[in-house]
Structure formats: C-alpha cells, structure tokens
C-alpha positions in Angstrom: 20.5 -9.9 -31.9 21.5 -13.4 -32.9 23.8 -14.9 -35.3 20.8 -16.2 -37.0 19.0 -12.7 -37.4 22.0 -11.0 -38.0 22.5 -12.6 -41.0 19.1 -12.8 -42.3 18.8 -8.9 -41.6 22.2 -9.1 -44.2 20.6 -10.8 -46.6 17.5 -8.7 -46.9 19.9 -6.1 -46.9 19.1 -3.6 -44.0 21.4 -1.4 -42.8 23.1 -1.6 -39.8 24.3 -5.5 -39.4 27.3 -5.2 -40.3 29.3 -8.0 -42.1 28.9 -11.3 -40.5 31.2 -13.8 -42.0 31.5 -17.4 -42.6 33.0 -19.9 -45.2 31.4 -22.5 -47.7 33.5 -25.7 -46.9 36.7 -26.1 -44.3 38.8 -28.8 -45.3 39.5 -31.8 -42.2 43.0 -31.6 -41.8 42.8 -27.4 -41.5 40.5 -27.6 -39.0 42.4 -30.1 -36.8 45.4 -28.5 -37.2 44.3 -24.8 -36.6 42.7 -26.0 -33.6 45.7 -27.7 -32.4 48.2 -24.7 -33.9 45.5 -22.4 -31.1 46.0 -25.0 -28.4 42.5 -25.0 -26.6 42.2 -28.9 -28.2 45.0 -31.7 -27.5 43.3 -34.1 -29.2 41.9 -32.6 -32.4 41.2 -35.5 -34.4 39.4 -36.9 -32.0 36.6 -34.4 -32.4 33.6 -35.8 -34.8 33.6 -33.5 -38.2 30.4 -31.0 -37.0 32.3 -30.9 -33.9 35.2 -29.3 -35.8 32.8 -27.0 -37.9 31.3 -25.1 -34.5 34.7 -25.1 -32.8 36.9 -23.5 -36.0 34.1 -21.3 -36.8 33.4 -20.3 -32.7 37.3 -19.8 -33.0 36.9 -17.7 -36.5 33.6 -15.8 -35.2 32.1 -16.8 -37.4 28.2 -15.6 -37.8 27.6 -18.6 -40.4 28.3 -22.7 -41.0 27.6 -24.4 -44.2 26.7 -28.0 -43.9 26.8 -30.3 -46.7 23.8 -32.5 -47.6 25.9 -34.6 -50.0 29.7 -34.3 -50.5 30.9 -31.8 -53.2 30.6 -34.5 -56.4 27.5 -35.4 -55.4 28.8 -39.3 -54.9 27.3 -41.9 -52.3 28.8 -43.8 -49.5 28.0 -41.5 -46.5 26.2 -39.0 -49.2 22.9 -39.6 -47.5 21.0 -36.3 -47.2 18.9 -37.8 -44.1 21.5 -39.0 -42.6 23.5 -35.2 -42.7 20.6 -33.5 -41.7 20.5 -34.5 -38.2 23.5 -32.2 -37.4 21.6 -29.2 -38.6 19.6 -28.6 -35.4 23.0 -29.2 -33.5 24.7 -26.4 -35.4 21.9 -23.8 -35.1 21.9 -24.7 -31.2 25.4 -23.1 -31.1 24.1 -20.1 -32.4 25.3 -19.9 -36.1 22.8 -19.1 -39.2 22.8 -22.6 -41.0 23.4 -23.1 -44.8 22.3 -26.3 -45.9 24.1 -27.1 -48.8 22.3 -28.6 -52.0 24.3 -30.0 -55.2 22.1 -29.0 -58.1 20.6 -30.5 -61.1 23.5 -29.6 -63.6 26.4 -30.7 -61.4 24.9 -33.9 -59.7 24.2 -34.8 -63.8 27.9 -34.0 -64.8 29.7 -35.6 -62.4 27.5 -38.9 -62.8 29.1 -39.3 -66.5 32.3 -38.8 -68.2 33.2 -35.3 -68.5 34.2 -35.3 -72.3 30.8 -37.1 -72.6 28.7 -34.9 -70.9 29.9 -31.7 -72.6 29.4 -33.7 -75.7 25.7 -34.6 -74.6 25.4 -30.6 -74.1 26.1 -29.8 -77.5 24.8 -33.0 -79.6 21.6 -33.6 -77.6 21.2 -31.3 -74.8 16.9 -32.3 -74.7 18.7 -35.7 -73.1 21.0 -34.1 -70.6 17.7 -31.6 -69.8 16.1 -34.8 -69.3 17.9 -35.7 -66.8 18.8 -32.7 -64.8 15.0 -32.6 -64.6 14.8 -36.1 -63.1 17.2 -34.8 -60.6 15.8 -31.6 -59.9 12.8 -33.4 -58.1 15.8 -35.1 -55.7 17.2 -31.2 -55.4 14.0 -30.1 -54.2 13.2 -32.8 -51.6 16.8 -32.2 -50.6 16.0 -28.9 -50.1 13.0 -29.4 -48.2 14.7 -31.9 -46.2 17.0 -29.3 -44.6 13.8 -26.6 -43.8 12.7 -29.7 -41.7 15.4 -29.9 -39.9 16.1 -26.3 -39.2 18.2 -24.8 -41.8 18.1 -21.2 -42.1 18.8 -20.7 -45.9 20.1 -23.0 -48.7 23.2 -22.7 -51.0 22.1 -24.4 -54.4 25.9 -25.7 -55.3 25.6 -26.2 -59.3 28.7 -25.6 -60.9 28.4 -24.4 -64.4 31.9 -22.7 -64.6 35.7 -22.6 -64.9 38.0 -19.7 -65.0 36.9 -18.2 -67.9 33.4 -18.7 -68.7 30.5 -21.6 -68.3 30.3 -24.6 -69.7 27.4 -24.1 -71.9 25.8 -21.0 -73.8 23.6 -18.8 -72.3 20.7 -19.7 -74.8 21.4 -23.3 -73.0 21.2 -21.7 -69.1 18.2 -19.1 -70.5 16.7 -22.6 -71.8 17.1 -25.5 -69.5 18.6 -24.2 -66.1 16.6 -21.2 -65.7 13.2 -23.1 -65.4 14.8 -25.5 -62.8 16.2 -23.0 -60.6 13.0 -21.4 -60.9 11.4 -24.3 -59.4 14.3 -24.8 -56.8 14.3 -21.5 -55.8 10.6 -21.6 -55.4 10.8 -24.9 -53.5 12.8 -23.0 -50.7 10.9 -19.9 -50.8 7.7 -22.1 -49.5 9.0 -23.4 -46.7 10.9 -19.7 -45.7 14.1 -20.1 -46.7 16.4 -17.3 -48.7 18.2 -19.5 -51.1 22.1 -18.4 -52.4 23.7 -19.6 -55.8 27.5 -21.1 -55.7 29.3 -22.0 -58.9 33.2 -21.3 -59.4 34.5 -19.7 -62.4 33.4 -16.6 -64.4 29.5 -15.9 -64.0 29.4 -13.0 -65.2 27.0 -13.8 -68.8 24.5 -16.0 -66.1 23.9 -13.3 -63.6 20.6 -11.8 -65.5 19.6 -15.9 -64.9 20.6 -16.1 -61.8 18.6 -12.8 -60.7 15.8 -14.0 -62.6 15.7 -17.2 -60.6 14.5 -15.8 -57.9 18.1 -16.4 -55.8 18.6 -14.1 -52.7 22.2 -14.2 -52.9 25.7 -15.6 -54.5 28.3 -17.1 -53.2 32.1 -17.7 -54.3 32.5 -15.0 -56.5 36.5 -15.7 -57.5 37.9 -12.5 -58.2 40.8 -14.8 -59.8 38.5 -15.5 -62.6 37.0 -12.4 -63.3 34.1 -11.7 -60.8 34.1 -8.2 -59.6 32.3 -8.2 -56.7 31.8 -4.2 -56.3 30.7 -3.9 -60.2 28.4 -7.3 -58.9 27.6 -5.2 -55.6 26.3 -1.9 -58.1 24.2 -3.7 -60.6 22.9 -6.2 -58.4 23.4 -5.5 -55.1 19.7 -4.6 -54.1 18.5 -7.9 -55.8 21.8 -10.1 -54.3 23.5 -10.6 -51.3 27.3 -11.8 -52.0 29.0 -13.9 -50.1 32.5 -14.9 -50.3 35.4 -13.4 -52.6 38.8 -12.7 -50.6 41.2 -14.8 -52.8 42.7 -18.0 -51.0 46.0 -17.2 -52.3 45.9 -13.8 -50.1 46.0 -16.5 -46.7 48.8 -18.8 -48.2 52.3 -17.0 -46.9 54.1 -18.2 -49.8 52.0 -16.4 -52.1 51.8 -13.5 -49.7 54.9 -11.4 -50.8 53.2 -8.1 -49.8 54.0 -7.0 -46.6 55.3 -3.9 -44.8 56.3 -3.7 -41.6 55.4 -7.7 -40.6 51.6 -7.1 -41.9 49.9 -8.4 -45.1 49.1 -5.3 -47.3 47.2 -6.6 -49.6 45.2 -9.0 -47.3 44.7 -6.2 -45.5 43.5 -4.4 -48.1 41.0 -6.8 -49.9 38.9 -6.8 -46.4 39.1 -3.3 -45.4 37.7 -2.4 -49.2 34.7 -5.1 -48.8 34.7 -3.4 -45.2 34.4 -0.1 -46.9 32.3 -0.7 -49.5 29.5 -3.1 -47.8 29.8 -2.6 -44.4 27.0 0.3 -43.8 24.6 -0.8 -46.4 24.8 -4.9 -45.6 24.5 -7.4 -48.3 27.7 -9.1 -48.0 28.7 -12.2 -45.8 32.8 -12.0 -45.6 34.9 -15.7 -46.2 36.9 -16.6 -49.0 36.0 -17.5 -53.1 37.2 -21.3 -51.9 37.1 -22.1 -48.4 39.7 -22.8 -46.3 42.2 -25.3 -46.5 46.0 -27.1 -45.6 48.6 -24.9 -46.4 47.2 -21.6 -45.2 49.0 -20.0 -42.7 46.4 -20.0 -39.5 48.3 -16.0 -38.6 46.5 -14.7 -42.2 43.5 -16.9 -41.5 42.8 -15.5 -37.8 44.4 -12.1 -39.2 41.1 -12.1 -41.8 38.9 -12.7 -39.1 39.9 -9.6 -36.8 39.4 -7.6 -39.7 36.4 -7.6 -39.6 34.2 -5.1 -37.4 32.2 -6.5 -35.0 28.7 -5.2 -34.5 
C-alpha cells in the first residue's frame, strides 16, 4: 500500500491504516536548518522550496505534503495558482498523498481590507461582504479544480474564521453566508474526486454542525490551546470527519518543554501515544501539529514526534 492509499483509506476511515502523518505548512528556515542539523545536505539553502518539502517530510516519514496554491494571506507576487501547481505532480511522484491548499472565500475577502473594516462590514452590511466572498468563491473553485488537474489527492479549504476564543462572526452569519459557499466548494472537489478537509485556527467548536453539513471529509488544525478537543471532536464526529493535526507546537519548543523525566519529554510523549491510543485502530486521524512547524523547535522533539508514531 502506498502513501497515497494509505491516507485515503484514513480518511474514509477503515480500519487498519494506521496513523499516517504530515504537517499543513513548514516554515523555510526550519527546513534548511533541520536538514543541515541531520547532515545528509551541506548545502541546504541551495535546495529549491518543494525540494525542501519532500526531503524534511522523507526525513519526518511523512505519509502527507501540503502545497500551497497561494501564500497564507492570500497576496500576489509569486501567488499564482498555475504557476504552484506544477510542483504537484512532482510531489506525488515521491510518493506522498498531496494536499493542495486553497485560501477560501472568507479569508481571501478579510485580508484584502482593513481588518477593523471588515469586521465592521460583517456587522453593518454583511449582504456586501457576502457579495464578495461570493465573487471569490468562483476563484476558490477554479482553484480547486486547478489542483485535481494537476494531480492533487485531496484539498484543504484554508478559511480562517477564528481566534482563540471563538469566530469572528455569529453562527446565524456562518448558517447564512458561508455555509452555501462551502457547499458549493465542497461540491466542486467532490466532482472531480477529491475528499476536501477544513483548516481555520482558533475555537470551532459553535461551526462544526456547518462544517459537517458542508459536506467536508475532514478538519485540520484543531488547537487544543484554544479549546478544540479532539477526542470529544473524534466521538461526535468522528464517523463524519477525519482530523488532522492537534499536538501543540509549544510541546516541540524545549524552552516550553519543562516536563521531562529521565532525559524524555513526558508530556510530548504523552499527547502522541493518547492520539496513538485513541485513533490508531479505528483510523480517521492524520498526526502533525495544530500549527506547523517552525524556527525555534528543537529538531530532537521534532524527529522524537515522528518515531512515535507506529508504522504500519
């Protein structure tokens, strides 16, 4: 079995795959230096960014890489979807199940505006700001169909709607406006065969009836930090959702790593071995971290996470 199936036997959750793992973004300078801190590259930096991606991730075994269409804010410069997807087919060549990262509707639309102003717009005239995340939905879509083309296995809709404590808007205004859009998104990937996960930050927990009702096939992020639980996530939702994500960054920082006996991280340990515990014979989860990884981890706790993890 492939990396590919592997995962896609995950996400339809059958038993038996174990937990393949992977990780939403990997921040530049990480990569370069954890493949310089493991020594198999001398010349890091020289290496061209998807280059990086398959060599941390083959050093990680990792079963999954996420490719971003656009960068994270959704800005231009080397933004161009077309021009990303090209390294999709390279990816999946190297074995690895292929996320093709989409910025949704809601967050492309907030972070072309003021910030104050767009909340504003939410709550003075949110018929305008619906306006335009449906203008941008059509872009969302093409994206979307954009990566099937080019071989993506599944795509991560990135719409963030939250911060630590709740979202941005009311759920009368996700029931409302984003639920007919992701609807459509989430149809848009369906068609062309691809299982299509949700990624927002913050505390979900009021939007996951929308997000079931969507039509998503999984979740990824889920921050324990703000108040996702991922095994009360995992028992209401678990045979509608794969989740993807959740060890706390902070748990691979060694400053913020007081907890250890003996030389070894306790409660590192202990966040995988309960996802181990609690996912690992019925399948729906896909192990990484709530926010990727990133300079200032310590590469021991980051390759310590990794072997963690049974292999199948």
């Amino acid at each position: 079995m492939d990396a590919a199936q592997r995962v896609m036997q995950v996400i339809r959750r059958r038993r038996g795959a174990g937990i393949p793992t992977g990780e939403l973004t990997m921040e530049r300078a990480f990569m370069e230096s954890l493949l310089a801190w493991n020594g198999d590259f001398p010349a890091p930096a020289t290496l061209s960014e998807t280059r990086l991606i398959i060599e941390c991730a083959r050093l990680l075994s990792h079963d999954v890489i996420c490719l971003q269409s656009q960068p994270p804010g959704g800005g231009d410069g080397d933004g161009d979807p077309a021009a990303r997807a090209g390294e999709i087919a390279r990816v999946a060549d190297e074995n690895f199940f292929v996320f093709w990262i989409v910025n949704g509707a809601f967050q492309q639309v907030m972070y072309s505006s003021d910030f104050v102003t767009f909340m504003t717009a939410i709550a003075v005239s949110p018929d305008a700001i619906a306006g335009e995340m449906a203008a941008v939905s059509k872009q969302v879509i093409a994206t979307i169909e954009l990566g099937a083309r080019h071989g993506a296995h599944g795509i991560i809709l990135a719409d963030d709607i939250a911060y630590q404590k709740s979202t941005y808007m009311s759920p009368a205004f996700g029931e409302r406006y984003l639920l007919p859009l992701w609807k459509q998104q989430v149809a848009a990937a369906k068609a062309v065969g691809m299982p299509v996960f949700f990624h927002s930050d913050g505390n979900l927990n009021h939007f996951l009836p929308f997000i079931v009702a969507a039509g998503f096939d999984g979740l990824q992020c889920i921050e324990s930090s703000a108040g996702m639980d991922i095994f009360k996530i995992g028992q209401t939702y678990g045979d509608r959702l794969c989740l993807m994500g959740n060890i706390d960054s902070a748990l691979l920082c060694p400053t913020a790593s007081p907890d250890v006996e003996n030389g070894e991280p306790l409660a590192l340990d202990r966040a995988v071995n309960d996802l181990n515990a609690a996912f690992g014979r019925s399948g729906g989860l896909i192990l990484g971290t709530s926010g990727g990884l990133h300079s200032g981890m310590s590469f021991d706790l980051v390759m310590r996470m990794a072997a963690l993890v049974p292999n199948v």
